[in-house]
NUNU-519588 format. One record per atom (N, C-alpha, C): x, y, z. Coordinates in steps of 0.02 Angstrom, whole numbers, plus 50000, padded with zeros to 5 digits. Atoms other than C-alpha are relative to their C-alpha. Example, Ala and Ser with C-alpha at 12.3 -4.5 7.8 and 13.67 -1.06 7.14 Angstrom:
500454994150000506154977550390500455006050000499584994149997506844994750357499615005550037
//
This chain:
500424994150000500005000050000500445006250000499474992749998500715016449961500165004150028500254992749941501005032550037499595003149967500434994650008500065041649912499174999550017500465001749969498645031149949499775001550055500004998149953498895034550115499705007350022500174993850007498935052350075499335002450012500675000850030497435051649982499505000250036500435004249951496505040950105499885007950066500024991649927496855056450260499685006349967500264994150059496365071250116499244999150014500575002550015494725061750106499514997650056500165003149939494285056950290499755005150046500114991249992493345074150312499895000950060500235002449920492945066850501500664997550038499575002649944494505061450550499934990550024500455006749960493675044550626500624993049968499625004050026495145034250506499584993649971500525003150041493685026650381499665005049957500414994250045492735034250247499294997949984500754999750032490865035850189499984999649950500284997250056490125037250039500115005549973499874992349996489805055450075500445003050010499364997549999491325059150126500454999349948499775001550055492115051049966499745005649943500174995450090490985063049835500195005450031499744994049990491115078049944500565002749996499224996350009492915078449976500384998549940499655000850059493405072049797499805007149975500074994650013492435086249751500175008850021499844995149965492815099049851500715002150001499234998849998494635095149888500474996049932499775002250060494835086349710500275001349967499554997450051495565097349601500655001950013499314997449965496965104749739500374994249989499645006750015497435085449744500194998649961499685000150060497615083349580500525005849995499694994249990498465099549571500684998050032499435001849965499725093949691500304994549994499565004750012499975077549604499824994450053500265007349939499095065849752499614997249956500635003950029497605061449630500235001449931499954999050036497805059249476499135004049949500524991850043496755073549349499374997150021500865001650022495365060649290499774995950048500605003549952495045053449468499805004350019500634995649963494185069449497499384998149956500595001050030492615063949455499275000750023500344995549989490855069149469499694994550065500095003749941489715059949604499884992149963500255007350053489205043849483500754996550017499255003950015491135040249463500065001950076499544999849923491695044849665499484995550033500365004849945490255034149722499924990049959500055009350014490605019649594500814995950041499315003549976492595021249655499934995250071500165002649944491775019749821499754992150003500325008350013490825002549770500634995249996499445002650003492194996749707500454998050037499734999749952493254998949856499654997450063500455002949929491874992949988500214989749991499805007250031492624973549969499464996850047500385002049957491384970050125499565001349997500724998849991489904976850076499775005450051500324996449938489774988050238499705007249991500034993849993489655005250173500425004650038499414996049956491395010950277500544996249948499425003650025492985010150187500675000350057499445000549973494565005350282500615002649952499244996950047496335013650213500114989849967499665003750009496594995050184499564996549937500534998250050495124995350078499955001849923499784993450039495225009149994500815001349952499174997650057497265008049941500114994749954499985005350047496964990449857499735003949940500234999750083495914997549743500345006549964499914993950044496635016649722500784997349971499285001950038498525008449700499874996649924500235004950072497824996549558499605006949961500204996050050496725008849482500225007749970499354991950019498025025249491500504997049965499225001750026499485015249449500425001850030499404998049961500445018549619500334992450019
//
């Protein structure tokens, strides 16, 4: 698992709590999406609108629960960023 994942994962964790939502996934892609990219944590075209930040989210839920774990979450952003 990476660091940028890592990164990523904390950027996105708009609660702190060390797990992510749903909501917390579209809001803060959106919100804090473009700076990220910008700075080279996200790449451009994972800013995406809520359709694409709530399918990354699906994608990433490997349990079904509706909470993603960093451990979660960096399987799928390392494989699907290319970190």
């Amino acid at each position: 698992m990476s660091a940028k994942a890592r990164k990523l994962f904390d950027a996105l964790d708009l609660d702190e709590d060390g797990t992510l939502t749903r909501s917390e996934v579209i809001n803060a892609l959106r919100t804090k999406g473009p700076t990220l990219a910008a700075q080279g944590d996200l790449p451009l075209w994972g800013v995406s609108d809520v359709e694409g930040s709530s399918a990354l989210f699906d994608a990433a839920d490997a349990n079904g629960d509706e909470v993603l774990t960093f451990e979660e979450f960096a399987a799928v952003v390392d494989r699907r960023f290319g970190w």
